[in-house]
N, C-alpha and C positions, 0 to 999 in steps of 0.2 A: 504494500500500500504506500503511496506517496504522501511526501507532506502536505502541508494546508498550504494554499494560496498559490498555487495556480492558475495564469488564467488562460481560462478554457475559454475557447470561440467555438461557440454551436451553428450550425448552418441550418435553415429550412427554405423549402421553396416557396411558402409562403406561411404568415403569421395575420390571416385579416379573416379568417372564419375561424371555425371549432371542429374540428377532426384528428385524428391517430394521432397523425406527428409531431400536431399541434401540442396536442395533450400531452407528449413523449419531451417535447423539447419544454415545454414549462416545470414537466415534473425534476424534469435534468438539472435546468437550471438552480429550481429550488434549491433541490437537496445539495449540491454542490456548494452553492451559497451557505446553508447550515453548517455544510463540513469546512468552510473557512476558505474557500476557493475564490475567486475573482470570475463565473464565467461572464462572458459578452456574448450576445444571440445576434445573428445577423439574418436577416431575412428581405429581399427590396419589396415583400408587399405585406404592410404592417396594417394590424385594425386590433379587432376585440382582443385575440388571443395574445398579440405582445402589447396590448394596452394594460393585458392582468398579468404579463411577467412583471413588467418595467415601474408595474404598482408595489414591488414586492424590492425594488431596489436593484432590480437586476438592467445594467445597458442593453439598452436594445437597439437596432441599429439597421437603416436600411442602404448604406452607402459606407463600402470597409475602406475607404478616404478618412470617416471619420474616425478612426481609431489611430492612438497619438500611441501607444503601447504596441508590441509587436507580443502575441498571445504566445503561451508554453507550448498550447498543441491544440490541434484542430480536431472537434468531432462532427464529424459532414452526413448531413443527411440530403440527400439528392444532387443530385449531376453537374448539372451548372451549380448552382448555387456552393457546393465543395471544389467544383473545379477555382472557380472564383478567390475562394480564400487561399488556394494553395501556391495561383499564380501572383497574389498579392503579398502573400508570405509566404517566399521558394523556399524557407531554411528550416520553416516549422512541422514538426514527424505531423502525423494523421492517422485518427483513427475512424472507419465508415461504418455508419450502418443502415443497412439497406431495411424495408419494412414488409414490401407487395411483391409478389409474382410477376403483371401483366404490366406495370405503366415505364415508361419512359423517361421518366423523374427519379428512378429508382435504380437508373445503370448506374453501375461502378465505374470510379472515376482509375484510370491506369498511369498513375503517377509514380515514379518510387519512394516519395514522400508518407505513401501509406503502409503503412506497418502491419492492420491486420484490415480486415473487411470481417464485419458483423452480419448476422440474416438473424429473421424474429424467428424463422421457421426453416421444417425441412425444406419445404418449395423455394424459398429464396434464397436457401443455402444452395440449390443443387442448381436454380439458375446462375446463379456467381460460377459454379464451380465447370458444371456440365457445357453453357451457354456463353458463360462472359470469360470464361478460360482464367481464373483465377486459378494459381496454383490451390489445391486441397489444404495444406499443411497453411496458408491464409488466411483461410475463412474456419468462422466459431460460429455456432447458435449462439445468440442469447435473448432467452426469451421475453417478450414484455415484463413489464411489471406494472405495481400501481399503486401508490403512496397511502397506502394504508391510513393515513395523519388526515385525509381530506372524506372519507367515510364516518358519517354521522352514525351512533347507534340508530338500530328497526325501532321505530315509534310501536309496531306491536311484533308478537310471536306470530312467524306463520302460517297459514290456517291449515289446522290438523289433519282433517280428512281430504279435503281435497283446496284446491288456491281457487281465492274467491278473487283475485285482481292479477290481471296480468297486462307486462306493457311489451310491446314490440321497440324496440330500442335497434334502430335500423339506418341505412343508406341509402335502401328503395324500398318502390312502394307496391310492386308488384303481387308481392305474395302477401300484401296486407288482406284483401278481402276472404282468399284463402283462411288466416290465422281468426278470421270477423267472425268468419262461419264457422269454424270447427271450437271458437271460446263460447259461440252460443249454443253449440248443442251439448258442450259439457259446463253450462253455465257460469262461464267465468267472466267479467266484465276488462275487458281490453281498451286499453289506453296506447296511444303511439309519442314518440317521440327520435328525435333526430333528423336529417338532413329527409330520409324518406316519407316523414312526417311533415318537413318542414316548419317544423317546431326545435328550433336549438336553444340549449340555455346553460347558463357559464358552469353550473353546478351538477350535472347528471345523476351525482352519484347520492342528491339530495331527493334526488325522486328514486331511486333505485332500490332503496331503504325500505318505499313504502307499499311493494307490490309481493306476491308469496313467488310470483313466476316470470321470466322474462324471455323473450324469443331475442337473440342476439347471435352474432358471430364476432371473432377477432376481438382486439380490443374490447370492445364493448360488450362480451360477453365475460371478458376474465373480469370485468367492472364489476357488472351483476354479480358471478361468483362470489367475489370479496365483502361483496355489501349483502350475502346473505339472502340471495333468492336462489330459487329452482331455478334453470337454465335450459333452454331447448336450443340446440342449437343450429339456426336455418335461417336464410333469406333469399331471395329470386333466385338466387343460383343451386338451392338443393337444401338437403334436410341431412343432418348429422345424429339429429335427437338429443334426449334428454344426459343430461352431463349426472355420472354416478360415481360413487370409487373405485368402480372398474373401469372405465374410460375413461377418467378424468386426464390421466398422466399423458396415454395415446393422444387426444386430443388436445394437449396442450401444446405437444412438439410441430402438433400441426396449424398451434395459432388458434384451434377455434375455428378454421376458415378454411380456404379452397379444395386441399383435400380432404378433408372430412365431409365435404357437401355430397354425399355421395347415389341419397334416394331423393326422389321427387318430392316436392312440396305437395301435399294433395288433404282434402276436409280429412279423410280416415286417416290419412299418416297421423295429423297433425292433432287430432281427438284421441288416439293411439298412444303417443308420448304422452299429453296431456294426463290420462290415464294410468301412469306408471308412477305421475307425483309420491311424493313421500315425502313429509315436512322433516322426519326424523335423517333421512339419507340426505336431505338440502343442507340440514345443518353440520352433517359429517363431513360433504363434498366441502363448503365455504369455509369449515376449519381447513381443512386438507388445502386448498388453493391460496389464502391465506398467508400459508407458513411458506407456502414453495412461489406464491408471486409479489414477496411483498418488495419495495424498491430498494431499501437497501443493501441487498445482497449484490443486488445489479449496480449498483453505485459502486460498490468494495470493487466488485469486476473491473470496468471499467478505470478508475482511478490504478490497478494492476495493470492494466495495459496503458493509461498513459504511460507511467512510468517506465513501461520497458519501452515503446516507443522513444520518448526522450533519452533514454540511455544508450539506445543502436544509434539512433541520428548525431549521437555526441562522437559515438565509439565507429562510426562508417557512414556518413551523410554521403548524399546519394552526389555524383561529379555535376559538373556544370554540364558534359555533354548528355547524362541522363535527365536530366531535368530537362534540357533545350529540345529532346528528342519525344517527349512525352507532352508539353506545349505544344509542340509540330502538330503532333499525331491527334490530340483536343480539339485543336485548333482544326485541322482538314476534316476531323469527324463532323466537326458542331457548325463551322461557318457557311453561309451559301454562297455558292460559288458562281454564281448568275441565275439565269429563267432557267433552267435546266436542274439549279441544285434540288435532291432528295431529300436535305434537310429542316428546312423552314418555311417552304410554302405548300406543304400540308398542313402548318397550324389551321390555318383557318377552312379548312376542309375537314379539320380535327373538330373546332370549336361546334360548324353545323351539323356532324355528324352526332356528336355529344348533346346537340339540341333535340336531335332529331330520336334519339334514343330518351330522354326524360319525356317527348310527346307521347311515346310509344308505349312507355310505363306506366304513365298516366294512362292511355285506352285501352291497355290489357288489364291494369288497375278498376277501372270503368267499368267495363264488358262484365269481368268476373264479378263482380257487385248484383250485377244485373241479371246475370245467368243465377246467381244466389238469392235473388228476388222472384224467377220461374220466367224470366225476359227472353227473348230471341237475341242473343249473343249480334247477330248480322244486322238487328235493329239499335246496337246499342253504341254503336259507336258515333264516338263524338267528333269535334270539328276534324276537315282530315289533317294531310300534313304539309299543308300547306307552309311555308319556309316562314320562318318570324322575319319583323322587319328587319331590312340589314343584312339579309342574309341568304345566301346563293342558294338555290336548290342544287341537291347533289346531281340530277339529271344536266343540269347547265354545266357540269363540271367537267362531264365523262366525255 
């Protein structure tokens, strides 16, 4: 473990809503900050989430101009935004950690300034390893965690026989009417929250406290865990089921999330888990998860790999022509190189694609509502999809 007062530079791709990394890079800072450290958060798109680090005393920062200090060691979360700190401070080691499978924000940066490369999961381990060609002997799991210290005690016990409230604590919203219909034929009363909900709020884990059962994945389900509900774990993309002391560990290495999504979301699956509740096994799983997710342990981690970081970069920092050759190579991956370049004018092919998939959420969201009401599914759909202002239809593109 290293001494106190190091300062650490965190990197995120952005800090102006509430999600994963968001929540990863506040809890970071924090505890850092307790344990005597100096960190600085850089992020260029700042709002709510570094409005409640930066309340807490921690620099936050959306221009690394402004930094008059040159940090110990860099902990980089996403692509650019890590490649950025590294070429602004060539001398300082690095440590990454990547979070998701599938996005783009999430490639490894190939620097030799980086010392080890983190994944939260098997899947993002084995993309680093299998996909981004990270040497093995590299890359480490380490798992999320979740600051224990911001978990309010349950206002009650609960409920015995069967969970009389339960929230969908989500990122979409497609398998919401799915989770509608199968809480009301086992009588449970559903509440929504999150980005699928569009309902966000700075405290989650203030409502998490107040429900017996929570349908979540990734993060947001090791949340619930902690804070003492049942747990099923599914959303649009598939159904893992109910978290017990015999899955809990399997399903942890998995995050929670993509692979474990493995059966279909459907009324019977989802009345089926429902039915397996057990307020006595909820509260065996939430100690169990508890002791193995709480965030210090992953802090101690961490602060062991600065320090060996900083001790190689002292003891073999990486030559001028490694460093000049990994720039290069940043540099030709990332810049566009005229009308022809592969790399930047799919953003915006990106953005109405992205549009055009939350339209489609919403009408599979819709339809199934409706079909759950005894509707003609081919009668229920809503406006079509037509391209929002602003914005190119994909046919105009092809």
């Amino acid at each position: 473990m290293t001494g106190p007062g190091l300062k650490i530079l965190i990197t995120n791709v952005w800090l102006d809503g509430r999600g994963g990394t968001e929540s990863v890079v506040r809890d970071l800072a924090l505890g850092f900050q307790r344990r005597g450290h100096r960190p600085i958060v850089y992020s260029p798109h700042l709002g709510d989430a570094a409005r409640e680090i930066h309340e807490r005393g921690v620099s936050v920062i959306s221009d690394l101009g402004q930094l008059a200090e040159t940090p110990d060691v860099i902990h980089g979360h996403h692509y650019v935004q890590t490649a950025e700190a590294i070429l602004h401070f060539p001398e300082v080691p690095v440590v990454t950690l990547s979070h998701a499978w599938p996005f783009w924000q999430e490639r490894p940066v190939k620097f030799p300034q980086v010392h080890r490369y983190l994944a939260v999961d098997e899947a993002v381990r084995d993309r680093l390893v299998q996909i981004e060609q990270i040497p093995p002997e590299r890359v480490e799991i380490l798992h999320n965690a979740v600051d224990l210290r911001r978990i309010p005690a349950r206002p009650a016990a609960l409920g015995k026989k069967r969970p009389r409230t339960a929230l969908a604590f989500t990122k979409n919203k497609a398998q919401l009417p799915i989770l509608q219909a199968a809480c009301r034929k086992m009588g449970v009363t559903l509440d929504v929250l999150g980005h699928g909900a569009d309902r966000l709020v700075a405290t989650p884990e203030a409502e998490l406290v107040g429900y017996d059962l929570v349908f979540a994945t990734a993060r947001m389900a090791l949340e619930a865990l902690c804070a003492g509900a049942a747990v099923i774990v599914c959303d649009a993309r598939g159904l893992a089921g109910l978290v017990t002391s015999d899955n809990v560990e399997r399903l942890r290495d998995l995050n929670f999330g993509l692979r474990s999504l493995v059966d279909p979301v459907t009324v019977e699956a989802i009345a089926a888990e429902i039915a397996l509740y057990d307020a006595a096994e909820a509260g065996r799983v939430s100690e169990r998860v508890r002791g193995f997710a709480d965030l210090e342990p992953m802090l101690d981690r961490l602060e062991a790999l600065y320090g060996e970081a900083i001790a190689a970069a002292a003891a073999q920092p990486p030559t001028e022509a490694e460093r000049r050759q990994a720039m290069l190579a940043f540099l030709s991956e990332t810049l566009p190189r005229g009308r022809t370049s592969p790399h930047w004018p799919w953003m915006a092919e990106r953005q109405a694609l992205l549009a055009q998939i939350r339209r489609l959420d919403q009408q599979l969201a819709h339809a199934r509502a409706g079909i759950e009401r005894g509707g003609d599914p081919e009668a229920l759909t809503p406006e079509g999809l037509a391209p929002e202002p602003g914005e190119v239809a994909p046919s105009a593109r092809m």
